[in-house]
C-alpha positions as CSV (number, residue, x, y, z in Angstrom):
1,X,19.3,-29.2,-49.6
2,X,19.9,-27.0,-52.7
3,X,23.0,-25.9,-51.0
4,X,24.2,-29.5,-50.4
5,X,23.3,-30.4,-54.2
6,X,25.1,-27.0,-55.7
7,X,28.5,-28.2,-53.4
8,X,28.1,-31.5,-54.7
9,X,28.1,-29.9,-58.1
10,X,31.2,-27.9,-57.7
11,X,32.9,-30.9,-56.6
12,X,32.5,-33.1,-59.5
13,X,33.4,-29.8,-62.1
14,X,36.6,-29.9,-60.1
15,X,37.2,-33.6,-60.5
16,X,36.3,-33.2,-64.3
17,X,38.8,-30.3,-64.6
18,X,41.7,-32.3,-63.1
19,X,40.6,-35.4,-65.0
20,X,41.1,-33.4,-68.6
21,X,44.2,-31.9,-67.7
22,X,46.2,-34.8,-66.8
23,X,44.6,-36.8,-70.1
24,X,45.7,-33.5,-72.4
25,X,49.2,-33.7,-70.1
26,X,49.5,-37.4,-71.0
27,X,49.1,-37.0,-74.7
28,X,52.0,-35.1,-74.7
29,X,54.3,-37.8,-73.1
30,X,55.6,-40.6,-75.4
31,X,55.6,-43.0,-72.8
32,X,52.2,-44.6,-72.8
33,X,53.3,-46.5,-69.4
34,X,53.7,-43.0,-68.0
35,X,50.4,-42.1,-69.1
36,X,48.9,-45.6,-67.6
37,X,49.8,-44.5,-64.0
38,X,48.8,-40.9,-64.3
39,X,45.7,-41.8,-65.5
40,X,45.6,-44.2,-62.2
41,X,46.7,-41.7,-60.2
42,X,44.0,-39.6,-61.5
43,X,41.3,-42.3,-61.0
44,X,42.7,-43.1,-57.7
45,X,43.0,-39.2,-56.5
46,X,39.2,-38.9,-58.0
47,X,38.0,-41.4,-55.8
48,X,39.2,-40.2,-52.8
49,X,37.9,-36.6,-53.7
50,X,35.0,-38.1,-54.4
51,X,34.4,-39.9,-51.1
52,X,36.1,-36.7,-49.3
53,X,33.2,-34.9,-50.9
54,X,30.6,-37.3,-50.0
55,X,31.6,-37.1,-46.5
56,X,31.5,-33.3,-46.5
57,X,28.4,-33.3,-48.0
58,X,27.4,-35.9,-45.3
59,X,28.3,-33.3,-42.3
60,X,27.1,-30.6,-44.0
61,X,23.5,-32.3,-44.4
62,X,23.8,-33.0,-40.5
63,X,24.6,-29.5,-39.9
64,X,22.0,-28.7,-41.7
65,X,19.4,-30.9,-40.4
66,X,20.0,-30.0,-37.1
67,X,20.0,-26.0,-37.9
68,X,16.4,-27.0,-39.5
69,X,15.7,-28.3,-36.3
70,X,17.1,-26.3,-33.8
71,X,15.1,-23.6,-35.8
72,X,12.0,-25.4,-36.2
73,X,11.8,-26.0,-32.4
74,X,13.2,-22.1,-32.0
75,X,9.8,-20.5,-34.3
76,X,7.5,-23.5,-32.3
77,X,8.4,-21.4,-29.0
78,X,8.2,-18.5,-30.3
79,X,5.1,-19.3,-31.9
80,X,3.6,-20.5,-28.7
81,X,4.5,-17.1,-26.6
82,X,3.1,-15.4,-29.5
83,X,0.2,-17.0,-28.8
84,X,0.1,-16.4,-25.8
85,X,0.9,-12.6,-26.5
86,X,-2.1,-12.3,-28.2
87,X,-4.4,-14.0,-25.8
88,X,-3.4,-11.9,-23.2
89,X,-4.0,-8.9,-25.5
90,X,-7.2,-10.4,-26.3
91,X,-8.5,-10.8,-22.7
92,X,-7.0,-7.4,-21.4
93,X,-8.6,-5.5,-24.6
94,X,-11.9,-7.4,-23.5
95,X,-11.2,-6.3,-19.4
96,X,-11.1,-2.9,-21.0
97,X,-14.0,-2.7,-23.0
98,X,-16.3,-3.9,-19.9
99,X,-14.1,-1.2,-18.2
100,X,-15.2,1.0,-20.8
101,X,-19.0,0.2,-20.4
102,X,-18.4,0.3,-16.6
103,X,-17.4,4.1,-16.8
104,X,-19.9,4.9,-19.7
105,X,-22.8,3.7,-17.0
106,X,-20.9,5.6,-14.1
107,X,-21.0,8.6,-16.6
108,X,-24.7,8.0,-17.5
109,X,-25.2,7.5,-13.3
110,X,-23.7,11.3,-12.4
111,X,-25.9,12.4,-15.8
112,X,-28.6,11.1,-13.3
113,X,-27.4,12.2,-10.0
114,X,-26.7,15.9,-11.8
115,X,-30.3,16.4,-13.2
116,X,-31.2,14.5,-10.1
117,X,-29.8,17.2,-7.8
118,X,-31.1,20.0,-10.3
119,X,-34.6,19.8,-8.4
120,X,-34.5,21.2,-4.7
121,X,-36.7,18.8,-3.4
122,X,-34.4,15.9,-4.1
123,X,-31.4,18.0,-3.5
124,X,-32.5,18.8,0.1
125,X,-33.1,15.0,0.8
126,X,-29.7,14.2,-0.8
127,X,-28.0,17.2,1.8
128,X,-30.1,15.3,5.0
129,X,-28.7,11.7,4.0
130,X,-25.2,13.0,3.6
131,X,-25.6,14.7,7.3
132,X,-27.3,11.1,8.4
133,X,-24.4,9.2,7.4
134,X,-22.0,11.5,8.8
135,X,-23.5,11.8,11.9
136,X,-23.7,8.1,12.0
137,X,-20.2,7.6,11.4
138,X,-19.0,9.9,14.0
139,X,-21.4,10.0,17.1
140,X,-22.9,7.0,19.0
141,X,-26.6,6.3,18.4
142,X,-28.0,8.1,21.4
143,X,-26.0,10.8,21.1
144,X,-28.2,12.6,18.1
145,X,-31.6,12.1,16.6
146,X,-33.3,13.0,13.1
147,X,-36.1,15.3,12.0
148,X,-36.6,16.5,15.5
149,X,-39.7,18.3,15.8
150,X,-39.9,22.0,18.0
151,X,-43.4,23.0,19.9
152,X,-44.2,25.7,17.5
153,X,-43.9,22.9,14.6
154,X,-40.9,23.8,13.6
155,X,-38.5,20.6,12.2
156,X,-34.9,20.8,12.1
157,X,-32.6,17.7,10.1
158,X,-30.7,16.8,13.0
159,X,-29.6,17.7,16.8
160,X,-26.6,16.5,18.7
161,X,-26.9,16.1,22.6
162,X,-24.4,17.5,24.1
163,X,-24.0,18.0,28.4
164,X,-27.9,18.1,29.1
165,X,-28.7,20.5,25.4
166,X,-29.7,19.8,22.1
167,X,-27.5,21.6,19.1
168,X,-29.8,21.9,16.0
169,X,-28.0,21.0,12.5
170,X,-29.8,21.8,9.5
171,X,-28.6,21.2,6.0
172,X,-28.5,23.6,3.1
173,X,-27.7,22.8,-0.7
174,X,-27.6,26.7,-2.9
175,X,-26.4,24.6,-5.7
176,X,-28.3,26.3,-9.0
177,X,-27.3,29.8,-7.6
178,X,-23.7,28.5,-7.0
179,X,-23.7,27.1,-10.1
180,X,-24.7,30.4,-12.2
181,X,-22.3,31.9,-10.4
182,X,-19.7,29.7,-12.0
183,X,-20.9,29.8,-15.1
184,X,-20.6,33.9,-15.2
185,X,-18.3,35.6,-18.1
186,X,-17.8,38.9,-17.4
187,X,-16.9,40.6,-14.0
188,X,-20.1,42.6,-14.1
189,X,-22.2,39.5,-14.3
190,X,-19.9,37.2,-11.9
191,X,-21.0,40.0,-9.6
192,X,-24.4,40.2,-10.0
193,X,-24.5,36.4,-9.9
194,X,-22.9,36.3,-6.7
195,X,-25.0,39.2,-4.8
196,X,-27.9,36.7,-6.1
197,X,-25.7,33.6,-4.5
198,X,-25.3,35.1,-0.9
199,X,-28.9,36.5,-1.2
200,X,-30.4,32.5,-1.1
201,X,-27.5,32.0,1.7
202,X,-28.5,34.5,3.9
203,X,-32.5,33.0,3.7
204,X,-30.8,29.8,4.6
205,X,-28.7,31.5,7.5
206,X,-32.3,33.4,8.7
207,X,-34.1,30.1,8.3
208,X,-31.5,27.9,10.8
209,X,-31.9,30.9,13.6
210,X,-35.3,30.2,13.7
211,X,-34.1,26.8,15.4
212,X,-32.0,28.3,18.4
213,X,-34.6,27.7,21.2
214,X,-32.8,27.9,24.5
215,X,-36.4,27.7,26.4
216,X,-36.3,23.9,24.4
217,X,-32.9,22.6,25.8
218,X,-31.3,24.2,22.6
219,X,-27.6,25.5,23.4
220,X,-27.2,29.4,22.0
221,X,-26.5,28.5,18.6
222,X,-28.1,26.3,15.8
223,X,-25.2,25.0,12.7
224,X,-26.3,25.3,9.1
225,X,-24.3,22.7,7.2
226,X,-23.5,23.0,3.5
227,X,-22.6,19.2,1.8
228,X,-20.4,20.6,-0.8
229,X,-17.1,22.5,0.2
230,X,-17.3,24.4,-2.7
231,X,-20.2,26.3,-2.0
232,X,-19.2,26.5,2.0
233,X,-16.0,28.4,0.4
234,X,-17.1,30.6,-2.0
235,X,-20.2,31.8,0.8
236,X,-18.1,31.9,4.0
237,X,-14.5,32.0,3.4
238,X,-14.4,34.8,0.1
239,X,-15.0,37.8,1.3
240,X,-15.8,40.5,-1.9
241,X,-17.3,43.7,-1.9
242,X,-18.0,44.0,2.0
243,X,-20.1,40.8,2.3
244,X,-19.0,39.3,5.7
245,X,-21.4,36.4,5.8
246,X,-19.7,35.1,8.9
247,X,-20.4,38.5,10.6
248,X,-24.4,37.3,9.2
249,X,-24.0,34.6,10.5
250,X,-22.6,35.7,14.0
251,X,-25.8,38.0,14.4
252,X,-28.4,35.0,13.6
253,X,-26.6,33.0,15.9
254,X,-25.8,30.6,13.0
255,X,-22.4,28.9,12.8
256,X,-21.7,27.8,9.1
257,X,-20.7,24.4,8.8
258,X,-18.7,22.5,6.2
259,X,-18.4,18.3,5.7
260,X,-14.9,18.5,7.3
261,X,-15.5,21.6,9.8
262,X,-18.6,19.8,10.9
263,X,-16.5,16.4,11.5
264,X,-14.0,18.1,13.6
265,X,-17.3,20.0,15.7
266,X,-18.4,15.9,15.9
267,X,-15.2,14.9,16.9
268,X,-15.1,17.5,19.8
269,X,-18.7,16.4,20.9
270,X,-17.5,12.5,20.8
271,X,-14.3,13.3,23.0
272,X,-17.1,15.5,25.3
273,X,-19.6,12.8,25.5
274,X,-16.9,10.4,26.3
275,X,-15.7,12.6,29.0
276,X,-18.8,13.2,30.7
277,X,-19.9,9.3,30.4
278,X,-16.4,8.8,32.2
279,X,-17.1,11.4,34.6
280,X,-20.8,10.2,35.3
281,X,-18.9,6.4,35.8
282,X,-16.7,7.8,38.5
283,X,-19.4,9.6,40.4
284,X,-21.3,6.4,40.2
285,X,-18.2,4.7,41.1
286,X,-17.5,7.1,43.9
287,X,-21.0,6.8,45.3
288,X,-20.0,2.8,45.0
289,X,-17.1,3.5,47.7
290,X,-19.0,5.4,50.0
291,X,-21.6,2.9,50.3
292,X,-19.1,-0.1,51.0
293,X,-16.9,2.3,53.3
294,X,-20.8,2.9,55.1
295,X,-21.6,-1.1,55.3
296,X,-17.8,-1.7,56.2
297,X,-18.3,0.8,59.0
298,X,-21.5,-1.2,59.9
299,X,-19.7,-4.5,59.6
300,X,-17.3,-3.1,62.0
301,X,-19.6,-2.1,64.9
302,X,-21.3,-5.4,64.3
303,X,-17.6,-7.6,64.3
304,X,-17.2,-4.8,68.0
305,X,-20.6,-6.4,69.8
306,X,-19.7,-9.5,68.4
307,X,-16.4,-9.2,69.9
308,X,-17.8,-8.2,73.6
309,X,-20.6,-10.9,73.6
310,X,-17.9,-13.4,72.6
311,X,-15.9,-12.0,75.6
312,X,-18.9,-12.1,77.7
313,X,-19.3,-16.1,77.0
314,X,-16.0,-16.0,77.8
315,X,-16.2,-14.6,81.1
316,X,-19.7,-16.6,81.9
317,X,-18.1,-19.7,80.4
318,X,-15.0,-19.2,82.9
319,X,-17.5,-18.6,86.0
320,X,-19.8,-21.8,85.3
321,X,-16.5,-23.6,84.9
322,X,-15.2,-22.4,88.4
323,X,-19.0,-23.3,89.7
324,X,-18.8,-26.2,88.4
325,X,-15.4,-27.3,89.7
326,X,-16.3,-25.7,93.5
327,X,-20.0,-28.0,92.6
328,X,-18.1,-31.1,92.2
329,X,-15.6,-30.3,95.1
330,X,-18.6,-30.5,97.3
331,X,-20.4,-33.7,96.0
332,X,-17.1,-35.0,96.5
333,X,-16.6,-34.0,100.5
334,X,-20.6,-34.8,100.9
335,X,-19.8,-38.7,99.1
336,X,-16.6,-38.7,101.5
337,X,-18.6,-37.4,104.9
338,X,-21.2,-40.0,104.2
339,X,-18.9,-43.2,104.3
340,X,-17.2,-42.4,107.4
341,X,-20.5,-41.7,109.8
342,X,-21.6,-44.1,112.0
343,X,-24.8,-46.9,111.3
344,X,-28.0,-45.5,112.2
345,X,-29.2,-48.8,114.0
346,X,-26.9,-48.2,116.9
347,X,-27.7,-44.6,118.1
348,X,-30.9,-44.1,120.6
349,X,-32.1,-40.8,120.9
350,X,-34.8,-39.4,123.4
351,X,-37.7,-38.6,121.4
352,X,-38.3,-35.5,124.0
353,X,-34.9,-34.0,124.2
354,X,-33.3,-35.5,121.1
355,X,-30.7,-37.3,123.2
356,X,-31.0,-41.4,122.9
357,X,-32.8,-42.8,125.8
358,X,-30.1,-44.4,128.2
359,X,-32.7,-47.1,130.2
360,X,-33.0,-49.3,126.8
361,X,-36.9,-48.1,126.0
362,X,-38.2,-47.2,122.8
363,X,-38.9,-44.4,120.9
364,X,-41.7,-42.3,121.8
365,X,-44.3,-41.7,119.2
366,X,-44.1,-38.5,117.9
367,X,-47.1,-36.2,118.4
368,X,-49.1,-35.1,115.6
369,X,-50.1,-31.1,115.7
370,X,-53.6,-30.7,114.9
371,X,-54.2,-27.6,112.7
């Protein structure tokens, strides 16, 4: 609007301008007619500039008002995705402060599970539910028990059954050893550190032999299994100043055992287990056959004497038949003999020679044998 009111401004200056130069032209003319029509042509050429410049002030307003508008609608929208913007920022900065409290807790939780695992006792349970669930998550249920318990007394974590044997797993956690040994400075102390590391192994490695038991069903070796890989490196895999602890091992009849070696040794006992249950389902199957090949071979001889008593009704049924036929052939000549004899009325017989009498008599009586 200030714009519009400054141009209206410099218009009417203008006008002014030209309107005092024409009257200080016209006093110099003698004519005063002359001076009548300039000073109407003046009037006549300010009016038109004037309604020229109303109408330009007229667009320019609508120009104007429309740029307010266009620019009024323009900052609404952005206004609103600002908005927007910031309420997103809002509820993401909120999702990461509860993040932020999430991992503080999960922080304060492995503060927990460290000085947790600082004291053996709970250590050594934490080992034997890591072995549990690993056990669980690789072999069937029957295939392995817990806490299975020797004659002497003796109780080992876990055994496997494996072909008609038992393979005793027992777990191990050296973690405050293993841990001073990685907290060591100097050479001389990272060695004495680890001498004291594989000292607590090698009681672990002597306590697991005391599981191989083969007059028990045990198989020749018993597995000591370490839950951290860590630790199973730096005992059995590093090999410093002469310490072959898998040499140890070999002599204890103790095989060392990592979480991923000891899945692979699972996984070989679930393919073997799965092999011997498919080989016990083909004996079974087998033994299956040969007791339907036996009853077929029964069904057989009985389907033989069936056959021969069959043929034998046959034969007896054919031979009552031909009776039968050579039985009705004779009713049927007896029926025919019978209608042509003679009356019995007309024949006389003598009752001494069996001949009729011929002089018309009777009968004699017959005589009656006393016995």
């Amino acid at each position: 609007m200030e714009i519009v009111a400054a141009s209206a401004l410099l218009f009417a200056g203008l006008a002014l301008v030209a309107v005092a130069v024409l009257v200080r032209s016209g006093r110099t003319h003698d004519d005063g007619a002359d001076a009548k029509t300039s000073l109407e042509l003046l009037q006549a050429q300010v009016a038109e500039l004037s309604r020229a410049t109303t109408a330009s002030v007229g667009e320019l307003r609508g120009e104007l008002e429309r740029a307010l508008t266009t620019a009024e609608e323009r900052m609404g929208t952005q206004a609103g995705a600002t908005q927007r913007a910031l309420t997103d920022l809002a509820r993401q900065l909120g999702d990461l402060s509860a993040r932020s409290e999430r991992i503080g807790e999960l922080a304060r939780e492995v503060g927990s599970l460290h000085d947790l695992l600082k004291v053996p006792q709970p250590r050594g349970g934490f080992g034997e539910l890591l072995l549990e669930r690993l056990l669980a998550d690789t072999l069937p249920a029957e295939s392995f028990a817990l806490q299975h318990t020797f004659r002497d007394g003796l109780r080992v974590d876990a055994i496997v059954r494996s072909g008609g044997r038992i393979v005793p797993i027992d777990a191990k956690f050296p973690l405050e050893p293993f841990q001073a040994l990685l907290t060591a400075t100097t050479d001389d102390e990272r060695r004495s550190r680890r001498r004291a590391f594989l000292q607590q192994v090698k009681r672990h490695v002597d306590a697991v032999g005391r599981y191989v038991k083969p007059d028990e069903g045990t198989v020749d070796v018993a597995m000591l299994y370490m839950p951290a890989e860590q630790i199973y490196y730096h005992a059995f895999v590093i090999h410093e100043e002469g310490d072959d602890m898998r040499a140890y091992c070999a002599d204890r009849k103790v095989v060392p055992a990592s979480p991923n070696t000891l899945v692979a040794y699972l996984q070989l006992v679930a393919l073997g287990l799965r092999g011997l249950a498919i080989e016990q389902r083909s004996r079974e199957l087998h033994d299956q056959i040969r007791r339907a090949a036996l009853d077929l071979t029964t069904f057989r001889d009985l389907y033989d004497q069936l056959g021969k008593h069959v043929e034998n009704a046959s034969k007896k049924f054919t031979e009552s038949l031909r009776a039968l036929d050579r039985a009705t052939d004779a009713v049927e000549t007896l029926g025919q003999t019978q209608l042509a004899a003679p009356a019995q009325g007309t024949l006389a017989l003598d009752a001494g020679s069996g001949e009729p009498p011929t002089n018309g008599g009777t009968y004699p009586r017959p005589r009656v044998v006393e016995r």
